[in-house]
C-alpha positions as CSV (number, residue, x, y, z in Angstrom):
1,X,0.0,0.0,0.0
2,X,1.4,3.9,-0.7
3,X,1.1,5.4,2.4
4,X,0.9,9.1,0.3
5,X,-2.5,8.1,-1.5
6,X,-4.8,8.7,1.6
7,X,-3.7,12.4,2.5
8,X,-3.3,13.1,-1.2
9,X,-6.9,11.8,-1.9
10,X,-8.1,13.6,1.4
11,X,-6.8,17.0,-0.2
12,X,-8.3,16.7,-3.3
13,X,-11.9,16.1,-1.9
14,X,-11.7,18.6,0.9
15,X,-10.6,21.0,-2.5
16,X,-13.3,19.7,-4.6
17,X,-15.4,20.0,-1.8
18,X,-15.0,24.0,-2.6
19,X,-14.4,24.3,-6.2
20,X,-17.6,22.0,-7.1
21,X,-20.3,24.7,-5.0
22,X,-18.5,27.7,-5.5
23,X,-18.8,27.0,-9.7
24,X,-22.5,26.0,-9.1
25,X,-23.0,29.4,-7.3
26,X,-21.2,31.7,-9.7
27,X,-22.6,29.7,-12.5
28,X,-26.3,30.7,-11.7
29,X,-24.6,34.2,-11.2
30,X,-23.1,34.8,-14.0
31,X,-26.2,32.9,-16.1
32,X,-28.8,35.4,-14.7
33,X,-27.0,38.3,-15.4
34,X,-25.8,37.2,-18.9
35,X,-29.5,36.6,-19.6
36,X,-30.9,39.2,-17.8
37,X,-29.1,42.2,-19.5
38,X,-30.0,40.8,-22.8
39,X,-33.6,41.2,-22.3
40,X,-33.0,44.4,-20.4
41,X,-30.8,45.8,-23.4
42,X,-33.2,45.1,-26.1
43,X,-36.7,45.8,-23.8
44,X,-35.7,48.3,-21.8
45,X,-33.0,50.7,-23.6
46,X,-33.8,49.2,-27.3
47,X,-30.8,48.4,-28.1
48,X,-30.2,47.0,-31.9
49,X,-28.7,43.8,-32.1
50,X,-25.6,44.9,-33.6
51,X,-25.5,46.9,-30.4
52,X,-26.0,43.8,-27.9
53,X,-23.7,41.9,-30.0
54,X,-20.6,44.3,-29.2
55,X,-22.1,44.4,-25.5
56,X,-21.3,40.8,-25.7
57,X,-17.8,41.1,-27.2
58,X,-17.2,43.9,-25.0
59,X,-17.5,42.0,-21.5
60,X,-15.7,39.2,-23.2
61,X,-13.1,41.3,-24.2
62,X,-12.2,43.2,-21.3
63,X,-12.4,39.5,-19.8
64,X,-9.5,38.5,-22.2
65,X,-7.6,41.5,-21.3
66,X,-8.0,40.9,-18.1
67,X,-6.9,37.5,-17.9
68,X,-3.1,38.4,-19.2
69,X,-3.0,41.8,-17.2
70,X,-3.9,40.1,-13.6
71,X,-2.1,36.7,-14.2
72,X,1.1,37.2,-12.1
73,X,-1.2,38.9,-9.5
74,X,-3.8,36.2,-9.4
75,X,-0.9,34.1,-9.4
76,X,0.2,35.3,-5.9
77,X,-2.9,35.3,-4.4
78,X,-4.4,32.3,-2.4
79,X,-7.4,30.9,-4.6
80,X,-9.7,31.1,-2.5
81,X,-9.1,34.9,-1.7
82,X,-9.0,35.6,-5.3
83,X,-12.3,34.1,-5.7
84,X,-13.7,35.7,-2.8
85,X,-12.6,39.1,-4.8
86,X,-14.2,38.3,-7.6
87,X,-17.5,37.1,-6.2
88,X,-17.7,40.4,-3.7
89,X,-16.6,42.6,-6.2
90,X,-19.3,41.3,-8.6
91,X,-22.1,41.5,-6.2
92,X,-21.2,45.3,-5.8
93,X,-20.9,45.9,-9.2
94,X,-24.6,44.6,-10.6
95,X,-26.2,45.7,-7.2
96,X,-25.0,49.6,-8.7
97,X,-26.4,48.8,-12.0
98,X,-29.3,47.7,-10.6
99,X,-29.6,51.4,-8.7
100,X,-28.9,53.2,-11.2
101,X,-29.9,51.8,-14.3
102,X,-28.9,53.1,-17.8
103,X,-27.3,52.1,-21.4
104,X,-23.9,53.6,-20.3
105,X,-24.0,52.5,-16.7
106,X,-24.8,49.0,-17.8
107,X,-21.8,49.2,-20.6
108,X,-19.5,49.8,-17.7
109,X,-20.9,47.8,-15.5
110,X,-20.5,44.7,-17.9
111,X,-16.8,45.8,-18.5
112,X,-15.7,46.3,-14.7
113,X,-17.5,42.7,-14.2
114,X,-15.6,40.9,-17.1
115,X,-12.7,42.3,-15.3
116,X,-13.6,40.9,-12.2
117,X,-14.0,37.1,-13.4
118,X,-10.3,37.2,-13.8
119,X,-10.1,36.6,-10.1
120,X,-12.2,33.6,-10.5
121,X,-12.1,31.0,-12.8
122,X,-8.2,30.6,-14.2
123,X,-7.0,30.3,-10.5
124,X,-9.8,27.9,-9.8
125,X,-8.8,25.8,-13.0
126,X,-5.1,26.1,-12.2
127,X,-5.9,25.0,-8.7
128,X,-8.3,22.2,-10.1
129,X,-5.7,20.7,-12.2
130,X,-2.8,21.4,-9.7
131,X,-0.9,18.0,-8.7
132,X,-3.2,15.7,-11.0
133,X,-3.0,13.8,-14.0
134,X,-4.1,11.5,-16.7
135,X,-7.5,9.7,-15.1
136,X,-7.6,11.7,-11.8
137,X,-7.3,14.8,-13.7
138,X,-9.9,14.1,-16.3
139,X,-12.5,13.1,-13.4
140,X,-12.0,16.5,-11.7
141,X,-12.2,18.2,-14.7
142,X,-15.4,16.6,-15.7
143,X,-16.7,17.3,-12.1
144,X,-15.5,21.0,-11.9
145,X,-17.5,21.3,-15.5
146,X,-20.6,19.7,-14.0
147,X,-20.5,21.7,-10.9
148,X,-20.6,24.7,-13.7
149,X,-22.9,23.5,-15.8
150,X,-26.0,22.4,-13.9
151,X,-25.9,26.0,-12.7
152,X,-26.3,26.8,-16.7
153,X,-28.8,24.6,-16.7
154,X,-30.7,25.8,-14.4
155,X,-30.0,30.0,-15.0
156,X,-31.6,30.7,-18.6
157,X,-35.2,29.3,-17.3
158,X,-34.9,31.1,-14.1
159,X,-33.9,34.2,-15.7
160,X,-36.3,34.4,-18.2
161,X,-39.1,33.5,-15.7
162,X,-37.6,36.1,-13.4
163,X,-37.2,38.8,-16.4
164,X,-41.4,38.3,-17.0
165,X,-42.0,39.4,-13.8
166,X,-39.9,42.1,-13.9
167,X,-36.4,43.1,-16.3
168,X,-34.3,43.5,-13.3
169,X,-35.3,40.4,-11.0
170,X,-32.7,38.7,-12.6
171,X,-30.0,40.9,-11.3
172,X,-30.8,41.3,-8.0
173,X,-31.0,37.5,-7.9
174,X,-27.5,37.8,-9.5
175,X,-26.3,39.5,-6.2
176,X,-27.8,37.3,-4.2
177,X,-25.9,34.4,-5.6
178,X,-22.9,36.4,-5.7
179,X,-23.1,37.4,-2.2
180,X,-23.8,33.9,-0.8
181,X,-20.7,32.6,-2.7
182,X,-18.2,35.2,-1.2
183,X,-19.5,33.9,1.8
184,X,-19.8,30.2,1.0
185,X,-15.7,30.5,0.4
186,X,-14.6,32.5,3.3
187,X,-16.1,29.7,5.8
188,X,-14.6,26.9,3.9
189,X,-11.1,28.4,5.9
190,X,-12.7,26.0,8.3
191,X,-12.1,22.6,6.7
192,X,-9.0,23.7,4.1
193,X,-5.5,23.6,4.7
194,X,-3.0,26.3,3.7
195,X,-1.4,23.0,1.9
196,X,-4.7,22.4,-0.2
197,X,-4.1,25.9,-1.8
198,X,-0.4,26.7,-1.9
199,X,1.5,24.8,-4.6
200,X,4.6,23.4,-3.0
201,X,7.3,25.8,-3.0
202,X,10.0,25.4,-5.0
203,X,13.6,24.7,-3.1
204,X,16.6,26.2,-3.9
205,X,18.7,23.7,-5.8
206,X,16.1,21.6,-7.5
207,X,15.1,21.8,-10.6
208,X,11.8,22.5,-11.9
209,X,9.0,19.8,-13.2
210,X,10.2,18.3,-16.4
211,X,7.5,20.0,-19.0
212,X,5.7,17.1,-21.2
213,X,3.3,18.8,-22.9
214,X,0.5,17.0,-25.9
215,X,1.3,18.4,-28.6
216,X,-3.0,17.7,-29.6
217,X,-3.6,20.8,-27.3
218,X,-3.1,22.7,-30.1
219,X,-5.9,21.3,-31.9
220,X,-7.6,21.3,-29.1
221,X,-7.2,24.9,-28.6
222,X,-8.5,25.8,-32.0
223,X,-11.9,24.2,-32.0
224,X,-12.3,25.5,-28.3
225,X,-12.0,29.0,-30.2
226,X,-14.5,28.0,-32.5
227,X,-17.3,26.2,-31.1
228,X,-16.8,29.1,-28.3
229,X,-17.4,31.7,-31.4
230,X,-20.6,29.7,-31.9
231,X,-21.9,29.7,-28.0
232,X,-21.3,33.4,-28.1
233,X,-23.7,33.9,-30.8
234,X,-26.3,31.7,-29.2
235,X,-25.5,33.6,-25.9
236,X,-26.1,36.8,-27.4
237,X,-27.6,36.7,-30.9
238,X,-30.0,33.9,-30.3
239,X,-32.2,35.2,-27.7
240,X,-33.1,38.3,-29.5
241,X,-34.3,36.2,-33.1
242,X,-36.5,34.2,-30.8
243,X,-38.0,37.0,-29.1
244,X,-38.2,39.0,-32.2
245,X,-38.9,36.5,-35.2
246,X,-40.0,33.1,-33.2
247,X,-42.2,35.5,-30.7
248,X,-41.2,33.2,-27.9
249,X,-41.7,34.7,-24.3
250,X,-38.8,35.1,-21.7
251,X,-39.0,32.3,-19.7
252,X,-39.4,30.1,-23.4
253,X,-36.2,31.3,-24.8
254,X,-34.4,30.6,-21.5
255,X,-35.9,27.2,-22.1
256,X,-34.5,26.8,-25.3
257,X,-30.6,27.7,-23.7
258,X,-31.4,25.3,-20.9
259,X,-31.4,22.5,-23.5
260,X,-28.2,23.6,-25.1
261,X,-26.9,23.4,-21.4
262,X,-28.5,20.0,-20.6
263,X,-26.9,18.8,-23.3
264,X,-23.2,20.2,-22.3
265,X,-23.9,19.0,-18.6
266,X,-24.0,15.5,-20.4
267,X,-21.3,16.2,-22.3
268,X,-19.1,17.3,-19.6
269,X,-20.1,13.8,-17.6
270,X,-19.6,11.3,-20.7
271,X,-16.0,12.7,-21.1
272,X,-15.1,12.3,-17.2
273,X,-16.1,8.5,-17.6
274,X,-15.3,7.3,-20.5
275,X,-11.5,7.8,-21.7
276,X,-11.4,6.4,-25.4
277,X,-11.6,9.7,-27.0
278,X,-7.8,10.6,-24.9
279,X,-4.7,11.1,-27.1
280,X,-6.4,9.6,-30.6
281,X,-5.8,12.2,-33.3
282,X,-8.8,11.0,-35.2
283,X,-11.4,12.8,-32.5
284,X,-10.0,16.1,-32.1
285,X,-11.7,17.5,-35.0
286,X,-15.2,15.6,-34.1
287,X,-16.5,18.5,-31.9
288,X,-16.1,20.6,-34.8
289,X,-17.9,19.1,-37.3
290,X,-20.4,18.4,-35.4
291,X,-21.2,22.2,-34.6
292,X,-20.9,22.7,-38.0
293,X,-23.6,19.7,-38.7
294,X,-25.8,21.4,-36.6
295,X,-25.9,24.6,-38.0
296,X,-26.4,23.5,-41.3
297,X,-29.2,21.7,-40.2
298,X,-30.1,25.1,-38.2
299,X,-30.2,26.8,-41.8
300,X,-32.8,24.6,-43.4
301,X,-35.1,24.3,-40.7
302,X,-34.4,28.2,-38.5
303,X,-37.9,28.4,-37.0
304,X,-39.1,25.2,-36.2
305,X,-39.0,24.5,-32.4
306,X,-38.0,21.1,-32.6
307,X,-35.5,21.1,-34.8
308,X,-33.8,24.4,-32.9
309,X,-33.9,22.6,-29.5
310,X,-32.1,19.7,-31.3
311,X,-29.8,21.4,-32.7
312,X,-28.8,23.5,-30.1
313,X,-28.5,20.5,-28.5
314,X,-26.2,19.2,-30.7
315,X,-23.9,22.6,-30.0
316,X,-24.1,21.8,-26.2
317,X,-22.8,18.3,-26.3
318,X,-20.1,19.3,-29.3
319,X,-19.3,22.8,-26.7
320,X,-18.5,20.4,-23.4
321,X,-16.2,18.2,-26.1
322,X,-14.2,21.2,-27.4
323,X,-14.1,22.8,-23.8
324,X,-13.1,19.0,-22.5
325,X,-10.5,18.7,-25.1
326,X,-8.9,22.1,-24.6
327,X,-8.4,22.3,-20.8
328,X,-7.4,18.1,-20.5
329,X,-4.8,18.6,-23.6
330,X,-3.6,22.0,-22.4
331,X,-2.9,20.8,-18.4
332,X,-1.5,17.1,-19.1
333,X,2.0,16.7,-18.5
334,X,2.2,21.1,-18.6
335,X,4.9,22.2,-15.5
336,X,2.9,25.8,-15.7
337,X,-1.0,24.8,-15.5
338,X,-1.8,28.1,-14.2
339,X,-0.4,29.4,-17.7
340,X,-2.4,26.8,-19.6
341,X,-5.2,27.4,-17.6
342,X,-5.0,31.5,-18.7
343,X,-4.2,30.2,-22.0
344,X,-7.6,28.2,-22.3
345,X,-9.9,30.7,-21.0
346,X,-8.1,33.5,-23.2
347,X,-8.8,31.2,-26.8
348,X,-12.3,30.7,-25.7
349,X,-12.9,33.9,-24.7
350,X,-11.6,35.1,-28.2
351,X,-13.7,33.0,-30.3
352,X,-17.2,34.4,-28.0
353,X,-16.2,38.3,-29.0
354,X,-15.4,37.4,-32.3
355,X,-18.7,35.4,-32.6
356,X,-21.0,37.5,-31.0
357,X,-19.8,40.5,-32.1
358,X,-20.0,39.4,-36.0
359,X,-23.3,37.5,-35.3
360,X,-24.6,40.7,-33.9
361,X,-23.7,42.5,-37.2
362,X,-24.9,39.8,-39.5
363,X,-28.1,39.5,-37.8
364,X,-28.9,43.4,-38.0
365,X,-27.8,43.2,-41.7
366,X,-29.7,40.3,-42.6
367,X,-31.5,37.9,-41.0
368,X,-30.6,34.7,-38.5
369,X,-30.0,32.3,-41.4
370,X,-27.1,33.7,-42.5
371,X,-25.3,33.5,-38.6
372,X,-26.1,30.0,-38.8
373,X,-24.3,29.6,-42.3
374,X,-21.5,31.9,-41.0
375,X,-21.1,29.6,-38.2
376,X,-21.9,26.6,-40.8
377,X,-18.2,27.8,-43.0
378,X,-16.5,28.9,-39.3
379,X,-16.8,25.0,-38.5
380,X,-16.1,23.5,-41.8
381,X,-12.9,25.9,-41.8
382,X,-11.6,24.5,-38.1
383,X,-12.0,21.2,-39.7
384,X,-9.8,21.8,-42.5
385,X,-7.4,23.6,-40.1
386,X,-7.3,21.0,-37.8
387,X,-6.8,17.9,-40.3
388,X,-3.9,19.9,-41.7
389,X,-2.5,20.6,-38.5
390,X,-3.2,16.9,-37.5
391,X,-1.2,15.8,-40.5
392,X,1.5,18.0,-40.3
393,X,2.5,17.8,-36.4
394,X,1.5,14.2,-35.8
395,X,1.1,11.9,-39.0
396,X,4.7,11.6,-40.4
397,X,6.1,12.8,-36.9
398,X,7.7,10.0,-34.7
399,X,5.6,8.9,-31.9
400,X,5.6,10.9,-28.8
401,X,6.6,9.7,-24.9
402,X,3.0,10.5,-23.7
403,X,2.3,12.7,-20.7
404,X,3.5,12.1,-17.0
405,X,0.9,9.6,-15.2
406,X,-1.3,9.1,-18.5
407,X,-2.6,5.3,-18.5
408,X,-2.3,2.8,-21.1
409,X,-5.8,2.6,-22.2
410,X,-5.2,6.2,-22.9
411,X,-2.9,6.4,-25.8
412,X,-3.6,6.8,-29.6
413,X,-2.3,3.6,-31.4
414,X,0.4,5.4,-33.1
415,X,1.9,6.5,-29.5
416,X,2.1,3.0,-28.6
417,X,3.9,2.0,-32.3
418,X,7.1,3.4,-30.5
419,X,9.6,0.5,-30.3
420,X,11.1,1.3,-26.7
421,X,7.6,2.4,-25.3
422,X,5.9,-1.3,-26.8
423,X,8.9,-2.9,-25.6
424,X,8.9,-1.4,-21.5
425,X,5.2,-1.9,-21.9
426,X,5.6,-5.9,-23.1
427,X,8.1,-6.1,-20.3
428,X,5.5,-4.9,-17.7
């Protein structure tokens, strides 16, 4: 028996024990307002689409920005501080809007709370993904992404409902959430070690962890960008056609995102569970297609009910592949997950200004078809990309060592064609 498996297993469920609520709670947070200001933009200050699609691209922006210009900070902090920042700050911030309520004051309100999610979810990745790997990793992933998504799940439908009653319900639940999560992490002091939080420090004379990166997270990395473009078109774009064109109410459209995150949720718990899909070259370009399936299919049939909830659907399950992909590939056998972690949130925070900011402008121009076809030829492209890329970096390249703690059953068949890695593994 290894004596170190019971304290290291301890740690990770007291940390789990953390990260899972505290995603669930800023989940339905961040959902309500996401939601909430859409309706309030287009109802309330009449805001053109092409408007709300740079509202969009503008939080996610100043997101992005924010993610590079606050690394080394966030970096210092503890986690659980930084995420206590974010979750206060964020309560302040949409309580004001909700005072003092305007097109400019929600502008830079949006902004200053983009900012603010700096402080929460790369140091809670980089901490999710600190001291794990291959099997272990991919199970807390999956469980960090569930945690996250049932809140999804559940924060479209409540915010429309909310939003019926009245626009700004939706916010001041937002608060509350907020509020009850910077709380929710400053009593978990009572049960968390300063070891659970701090990585080990490095001592003077030894030399740091041996960096064996996948070379597949760069695939990975592009189709998180693009199916990401996609969600921030149905994040943004979406719920204005279906008010506008489909006539649906609040509470219905918020339905209709619920399925695309239903559909995620199960995405995000197939890939914790199963493990066939790990280091084969052949899947990284699946999620792709598939989003690019479904809005073909979204073309030809844009206003039946049915067919949108399916093929939303089909995004959601194709989003929690890419998003899988992208953070598993980028942290396995990485001696900086912290970077890789800034690194994924960045590229998928790119592709949701570029898509909702072009969707936004498409969709004033012309009509909702024509986003689906623009995210239709988007797809196709990342496909071609990635089966060039695919070819190029691992086809005629000799097979790779794979990852640090990675397990057999994980490894594409060309990995395991290497003559000394077949031979140690025979010997075994």
């Amino acid at each position: 028996m290894n004596p170190v498996e019971p304290p290291v297993r301890s740690a990770g469920l007291r940390k789990m024990a953390v990260i899972g609520p505290a995603a669930f709670l800023n989940s339905l947070g961040i959902g309500s307002v996401n939601l909430g200001l859409i309706f309030i933009l287009r109802e309330v200050f009449q805001a053109p689409p092409a408007v709300v699609g740079r509202f969009g691209a503008l939080w996610s922006l100043v997101y992005f920005a924010a993610c590079l210009a606050f690394r080394r900070l966030t970096a210092r902090l503890v986690p659980r501080n930084s995420m206590t920042f974010m979750t206060a700050s964020s309560a302040v911030i949409i309580l004001l809007l909700c005072v003092f309520p305007s097109l400019p004051a929600a502008f830079l309100a949006y902004s200053a709370f983009g900012a603010v999610i700096a402080f929460f979810w790369p140091p809670l990745m980089g901490w999710l993904s600190r001291g794990l790997e291959g099997r272990d990793l991919s199970r807390a992933t999956g469980l960090f992404s569930f945690s996250w998504s049932v809140g999804g799940i559940v924060s479209p439908y409540l915010a429309g409902t909310l939003s019926e009653r009245d626009k700004f319900l939706p916010l001041w639940f937002a608060v509350a959430m907020f509020t009850a999560n910077a709380v929710f992490l400053q009593m978990s002091r009572r049960f968390l070690r300063d070891s659970d939080e701090r990585p080990v420090s490095k001592r003077a004379g030894v030399s740091p962890a041996r960096d064996e990166s996948s070379p597949f997270r760069f695939s990975a990395w592009l189709s998180v960008a693009v199916l990401y473009a996609a969600v921030g078109i149905q994040a943004n774009i979406f719920p204005l056609f279906a008010r506008s064109e489909l006539g649906l109410s609040e509470s219905a459209t918020g339905l209709l995102i619920t399925v695309r995150m239903a559909a995620t949720t199960a995405g995000f718990l197939f890939f914790s569970r199963f493990s066939f899909w790990r280091f084969r070259r052949g899947f990284l370009p699946v999620p792709t297609a598939l989003a690019g399936g479904a809005a073909l299919i979204l073309i030809l049939a844009a206003k039946s009910l049915p067919v949108l909830a399916a093929g939303l659907g089909v995004f959601g399950f194709a989003a929690a592949w890419a998003y899988n992909n992208s953070m598993f590939y980028g942290a396995s056998g990485a001696s900086d997950r912290d970077r890789r972690m800034t690194v994924h949130e960045a590229l998928l925070t790119a592709g949701q200004v570029f898509g909702s900011l072009l969707g936004g402008i498409l969709y004033q121009a012309s009509s909702m078809r024509l986003v689906f076809l623009f995210t239709a030829l988007m797809a196709g492209a990342g496909v071609w990309a990635q089966s060039r890329m695919a070819r190029r970096r691992f086809g005629q390249a000799p097979a790779h060592r794979p990852p640090l703690g990675m397990e057999r059953d994980g490894f594409s068949e060309s990995t395991m064609e290497d003559p000394e890695i077949r031979e140690k593994e025979e010997r075994k």
